[in-house]
C-alpha positions as CSV (number, residue, x, y, z in Angstrom):
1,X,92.0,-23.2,46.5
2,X,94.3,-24.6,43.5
3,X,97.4,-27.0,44.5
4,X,99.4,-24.2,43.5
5,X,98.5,-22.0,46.0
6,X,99.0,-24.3,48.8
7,X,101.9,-25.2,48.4
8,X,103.2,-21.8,48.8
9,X,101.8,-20.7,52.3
10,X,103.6,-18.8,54.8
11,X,100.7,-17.9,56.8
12,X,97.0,-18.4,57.3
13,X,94.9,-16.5,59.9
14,X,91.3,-17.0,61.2
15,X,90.0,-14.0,62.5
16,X,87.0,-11.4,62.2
17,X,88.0,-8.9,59.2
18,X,86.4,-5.4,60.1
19,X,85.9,-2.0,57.6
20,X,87.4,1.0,59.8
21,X,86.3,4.6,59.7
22,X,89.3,6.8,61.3
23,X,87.8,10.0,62.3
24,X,90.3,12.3,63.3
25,X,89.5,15.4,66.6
26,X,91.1,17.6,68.2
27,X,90.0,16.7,71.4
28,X,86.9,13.9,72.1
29,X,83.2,15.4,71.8
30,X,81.1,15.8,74.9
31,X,77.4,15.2,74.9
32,X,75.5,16.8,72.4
33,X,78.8,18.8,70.7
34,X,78.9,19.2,67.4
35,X,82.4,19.3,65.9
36,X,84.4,19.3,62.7
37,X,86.4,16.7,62.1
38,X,90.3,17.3,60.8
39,X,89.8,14.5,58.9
40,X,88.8,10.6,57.7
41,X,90.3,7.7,56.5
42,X,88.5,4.3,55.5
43,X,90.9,1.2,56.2
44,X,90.5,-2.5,56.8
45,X,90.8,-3.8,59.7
46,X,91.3,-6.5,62.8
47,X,93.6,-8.2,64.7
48,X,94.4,-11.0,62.8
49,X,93.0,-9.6,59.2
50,X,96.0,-6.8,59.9
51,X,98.8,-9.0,60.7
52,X,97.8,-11.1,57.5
53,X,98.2,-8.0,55.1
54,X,101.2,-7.3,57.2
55,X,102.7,-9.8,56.3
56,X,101.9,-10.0,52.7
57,X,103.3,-6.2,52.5
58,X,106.6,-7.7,53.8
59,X,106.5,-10.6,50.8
60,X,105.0,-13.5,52.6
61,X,102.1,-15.4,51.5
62,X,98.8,-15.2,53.1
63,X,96.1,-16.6,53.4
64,X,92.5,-15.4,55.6
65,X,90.0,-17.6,56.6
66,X,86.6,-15.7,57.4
67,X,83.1,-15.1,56.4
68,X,82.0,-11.4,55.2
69,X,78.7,-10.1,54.8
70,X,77.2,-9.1,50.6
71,X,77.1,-5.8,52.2
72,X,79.7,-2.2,51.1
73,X,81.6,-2.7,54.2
74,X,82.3,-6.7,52.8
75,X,82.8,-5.9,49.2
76,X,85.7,-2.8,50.8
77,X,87.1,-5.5,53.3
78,X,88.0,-7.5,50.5
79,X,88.9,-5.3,47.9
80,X,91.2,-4.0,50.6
81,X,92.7,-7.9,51.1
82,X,93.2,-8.2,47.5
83,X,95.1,-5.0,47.2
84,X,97.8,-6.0,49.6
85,X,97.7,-9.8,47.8
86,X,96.1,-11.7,50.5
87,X,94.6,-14.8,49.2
88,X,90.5,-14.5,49.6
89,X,90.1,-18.3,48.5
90,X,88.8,-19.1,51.8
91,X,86.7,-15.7,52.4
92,X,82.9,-16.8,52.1
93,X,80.2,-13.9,51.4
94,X,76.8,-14.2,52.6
95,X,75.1,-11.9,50.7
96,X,71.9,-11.4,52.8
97,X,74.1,-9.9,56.0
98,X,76.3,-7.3,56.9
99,X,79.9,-7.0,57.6
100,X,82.1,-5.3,61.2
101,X,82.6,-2.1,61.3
102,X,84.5,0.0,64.1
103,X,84.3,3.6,64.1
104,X,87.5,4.7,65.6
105,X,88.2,8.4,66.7
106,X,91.7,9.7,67.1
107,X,92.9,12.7,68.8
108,X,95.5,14.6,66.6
109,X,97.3,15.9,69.2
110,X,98.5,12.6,70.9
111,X,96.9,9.5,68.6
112,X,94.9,8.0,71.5
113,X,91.7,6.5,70.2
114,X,88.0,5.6,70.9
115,X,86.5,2.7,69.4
116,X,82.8,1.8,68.6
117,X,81.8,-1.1,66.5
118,X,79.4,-3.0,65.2
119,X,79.6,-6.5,64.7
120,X,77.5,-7.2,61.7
121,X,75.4,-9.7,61.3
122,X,77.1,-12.2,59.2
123,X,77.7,-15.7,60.8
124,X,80.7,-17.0,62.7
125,X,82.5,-19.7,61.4
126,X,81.6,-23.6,62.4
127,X,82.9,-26.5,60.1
128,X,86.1,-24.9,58.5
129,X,87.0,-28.9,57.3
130,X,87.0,-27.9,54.0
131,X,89.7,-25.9,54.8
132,X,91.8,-28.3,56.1
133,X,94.3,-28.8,53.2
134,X,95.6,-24.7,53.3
135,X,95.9,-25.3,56.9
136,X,97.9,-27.9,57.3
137,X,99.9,-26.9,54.3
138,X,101.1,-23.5,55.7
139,X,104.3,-22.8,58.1
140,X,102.1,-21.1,60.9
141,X,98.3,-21.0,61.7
142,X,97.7,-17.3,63.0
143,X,94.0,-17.2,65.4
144,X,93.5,-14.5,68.4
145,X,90.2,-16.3,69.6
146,X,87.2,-15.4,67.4
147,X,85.2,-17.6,65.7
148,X,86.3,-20.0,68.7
149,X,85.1,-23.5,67.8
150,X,86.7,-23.1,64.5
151,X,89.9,-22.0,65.7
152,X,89.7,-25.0,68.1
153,X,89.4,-27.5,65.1
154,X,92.2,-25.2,63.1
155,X,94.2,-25.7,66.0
156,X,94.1,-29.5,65.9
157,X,94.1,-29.7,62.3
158,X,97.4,-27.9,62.4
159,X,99.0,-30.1,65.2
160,X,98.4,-32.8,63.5
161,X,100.4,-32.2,60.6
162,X,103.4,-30.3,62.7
163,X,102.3,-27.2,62.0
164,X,103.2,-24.2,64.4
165,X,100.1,-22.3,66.0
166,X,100.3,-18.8,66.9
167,X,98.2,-16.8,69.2
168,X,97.6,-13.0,69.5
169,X,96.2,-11.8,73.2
170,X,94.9,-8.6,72.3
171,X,94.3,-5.4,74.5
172,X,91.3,-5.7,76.5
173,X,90.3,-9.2,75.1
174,X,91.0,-11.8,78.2
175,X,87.9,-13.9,78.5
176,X,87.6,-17.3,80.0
177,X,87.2,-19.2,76.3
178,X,90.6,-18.5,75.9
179,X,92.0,-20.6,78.1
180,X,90.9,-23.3,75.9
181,X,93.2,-21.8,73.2
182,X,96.6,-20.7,75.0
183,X,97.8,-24.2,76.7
184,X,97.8,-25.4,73.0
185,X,99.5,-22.7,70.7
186,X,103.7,-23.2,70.4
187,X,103.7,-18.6,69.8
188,X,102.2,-16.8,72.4
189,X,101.8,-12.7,71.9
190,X,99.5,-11.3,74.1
191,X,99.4,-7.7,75.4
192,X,100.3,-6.4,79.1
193,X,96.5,-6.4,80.5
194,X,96.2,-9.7,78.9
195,X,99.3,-11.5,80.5
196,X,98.2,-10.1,83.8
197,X,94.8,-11.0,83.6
198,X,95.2,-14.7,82.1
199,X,97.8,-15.1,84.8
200,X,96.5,-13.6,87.7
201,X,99.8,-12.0,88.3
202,X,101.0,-8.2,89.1
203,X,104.6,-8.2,87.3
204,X,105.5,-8.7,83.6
205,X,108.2,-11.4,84.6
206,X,106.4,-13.9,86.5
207,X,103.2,-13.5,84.0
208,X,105.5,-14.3,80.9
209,X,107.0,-17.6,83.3
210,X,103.7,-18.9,84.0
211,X,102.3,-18.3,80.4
212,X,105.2,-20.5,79.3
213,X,104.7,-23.4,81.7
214,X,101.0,-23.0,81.0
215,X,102.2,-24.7,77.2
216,X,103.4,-22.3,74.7
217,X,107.1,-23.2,73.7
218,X,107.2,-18.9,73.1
219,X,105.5,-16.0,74.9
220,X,105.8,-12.3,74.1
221,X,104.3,-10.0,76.1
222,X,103.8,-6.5,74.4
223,X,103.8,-3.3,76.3
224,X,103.2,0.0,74.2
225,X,106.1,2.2,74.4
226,X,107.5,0.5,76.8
227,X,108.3,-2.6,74.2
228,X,108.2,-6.0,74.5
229,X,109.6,-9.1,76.8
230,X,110.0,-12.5,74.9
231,X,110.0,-15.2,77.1
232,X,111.6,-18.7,75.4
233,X,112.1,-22.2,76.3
234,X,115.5,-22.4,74.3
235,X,116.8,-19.3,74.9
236,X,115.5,-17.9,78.2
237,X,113.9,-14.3,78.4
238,X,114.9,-10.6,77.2
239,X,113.7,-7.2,76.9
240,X,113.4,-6.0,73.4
241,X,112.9,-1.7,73.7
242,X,110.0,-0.1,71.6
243,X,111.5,2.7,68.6
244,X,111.2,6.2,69.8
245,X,109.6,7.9,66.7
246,X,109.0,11.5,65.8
247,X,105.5,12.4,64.9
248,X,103.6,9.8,66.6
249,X,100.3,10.2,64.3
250,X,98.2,7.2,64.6
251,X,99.1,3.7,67.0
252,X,96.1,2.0,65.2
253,X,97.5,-1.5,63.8
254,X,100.6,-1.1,66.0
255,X,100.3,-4.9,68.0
256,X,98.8,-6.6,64.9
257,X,101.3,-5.2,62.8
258,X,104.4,-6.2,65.3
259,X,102.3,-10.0,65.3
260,X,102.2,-10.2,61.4
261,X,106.1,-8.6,61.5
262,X,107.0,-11.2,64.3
263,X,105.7,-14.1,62.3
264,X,107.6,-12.7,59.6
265,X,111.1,-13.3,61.2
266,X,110.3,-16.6,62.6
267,X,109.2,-18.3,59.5
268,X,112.3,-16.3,57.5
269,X,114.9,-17.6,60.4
270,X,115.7,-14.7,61.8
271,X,116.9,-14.9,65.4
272,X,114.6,-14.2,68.1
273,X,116.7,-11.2,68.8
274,X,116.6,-10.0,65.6
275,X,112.4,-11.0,65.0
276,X,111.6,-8.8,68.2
277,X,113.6,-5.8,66.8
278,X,112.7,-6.0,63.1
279,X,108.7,-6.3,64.6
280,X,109.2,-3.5,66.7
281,X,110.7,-1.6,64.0
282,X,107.6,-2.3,61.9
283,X,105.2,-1.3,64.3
284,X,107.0,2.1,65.1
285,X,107.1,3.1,61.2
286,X,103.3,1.9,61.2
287,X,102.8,4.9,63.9
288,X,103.4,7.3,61.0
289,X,100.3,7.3,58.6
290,X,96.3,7.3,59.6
291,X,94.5,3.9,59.9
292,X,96.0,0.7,60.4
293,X,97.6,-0.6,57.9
294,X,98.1,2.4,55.9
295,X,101.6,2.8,57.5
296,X,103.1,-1.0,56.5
297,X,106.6,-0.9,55.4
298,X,108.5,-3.2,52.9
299,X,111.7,-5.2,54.4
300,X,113.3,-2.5,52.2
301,X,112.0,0.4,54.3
302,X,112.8,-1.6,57.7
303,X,115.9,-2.4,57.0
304,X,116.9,1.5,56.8
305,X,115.1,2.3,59.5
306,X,117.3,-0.3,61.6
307,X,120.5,0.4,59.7
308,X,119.6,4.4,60.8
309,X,119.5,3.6,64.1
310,X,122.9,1.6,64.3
311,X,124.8,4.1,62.3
């Protein structure tokens, strides 16, 4: 990566970048039916890939960190980075494997999804040293977990040279490795079923308490349509509503994007306030296209959604 580059880093994320196939029903097939689908969209994907090209669609600079398989599904993950300008100097291909892929089906009617993936079979990452430069160069280090021993040297990397690590606690992704991870990142965004099953706790409010005594300086906990509850040492807690939107048709993306969105604010200096709004903003106009990041908006296209809801 040229000198160039890194010095002009907003973000870089570590993460598994995934090809999704959106497969739209009317209603989920039982054994053995045969149905017709309304309709499919090819999109990248992941956690952490997502919140990258979020970001970059909003005007920050990106940078992902991952390995992709020589395969179609690598060549359309990256073709899809590079059309949303997210810098692919630190993507390595392996050109004898294959790249993720996640089949998702949504139901037209209400947007709830299925997902089946496959993995791939290209190799995680180990030694990310040579990456060290674009790391510690950035504002914020983005990593949800995978690829875990080189998020673990990312995350010292970054401390060492002040930088600010961010962590996103996905849906259904609590295991026990991550408790290596969460005492050491400063942003903390994890979903519901996460909080509660890192914490042990039943309530929202005490899991977002002992998440931040646990070491983050910042936890978010995300809940759907039921928004989001930030949780700060400077500023003490609040609840920030979800947007009710009209023609709900796909929630695919929603979390990463309110993560990349989130990240947005904080390394513009918005408020905290104002970064929980403007990321639940972004995730709500995400709900209107199919796939996930289909559905990004520009600041542009945020900022009259919020001015439309003030007037």
């Amino acid at each position: 990566m040229s000198d160039e580059v890194t010095k002009m880093v907003d973000v870089v994320g570590i993460g598994v970048s995934t090809l999704d196939m959106f497969t739209v029903i009317d209603t989920f097939p039982k054994t053995r039916e045969v149905q017709k689908a309304v309709t499919m969209v090819l999109d990248g994907g992941g956690p952490v890939a997502t919140a990258m090209v979020t970001l970059a669609k909003l005007g920050a600079n990106t940078v992902m960190i991952d390995n992709l398989g020589g395969d179609w599904s690598g060549s359309l993950i990256l073709q899809d980075f590079k059309k949303y300008n997210v810098n692919t100097d630190c993507v390595e291909i392996f050109p004898e494997h294959s790249s993720s892929v996640a089949n998702i089906l949504v139901q037209k009617s209400t947007g709830i999804r299925a997902i089946i993936y496959h993995p791939g079979s290209v190799p995680e990452l180990k030694d990310i040293s040579k990456y060290s430069s674009v790391i510690q160069a950035a504002k914020v280090l983005h990593i949800n977990g995978r690829h875990l021993d080189a998020s673990l040297q990312a995350i010292d990397m970054a401390k060492k040279a002040g930088i600010k690590v961010s962590f996103d606690g996905g849906a259904n992704r609590y295991h026990l490795g991550l408790r290596l991870i969460v005492p050491k990142v400063d942003i903390c965004i994890v979903a519901k079923d996460f909080a509660l099953a890192y914490t042990n706790e039943t309530s929202i409010e005490y899991a977002g308490k002992m998440l931040l005594k646990n070491g983050p300086e910042l936890v978010v906990i995300t809940d759907g349509v039921n928004g989001s509850w930030v949780f700060s040492n400077d500023i003490g807690s609040f609840h920030q509503p979800a947007f009710k939107v009209k023609n709900v048709v796909d929630t695919t993306g929603c979390g990463d994007s309110y993560h990349g969105a989130f990240l947005y604010g904080l390394t513009h200096n918005m408020s905290l306030k104002k970064t929980s709004k403007f990321a639940s903003a972004v995730a709500a106009l995400n709900t209107q296209s199919f796939g996930g990041r289909k559905g990004l908006p520009s600041v542009e296209t945020v900022e009259k959604f919020l001015l439309s809801y003030e007037s």
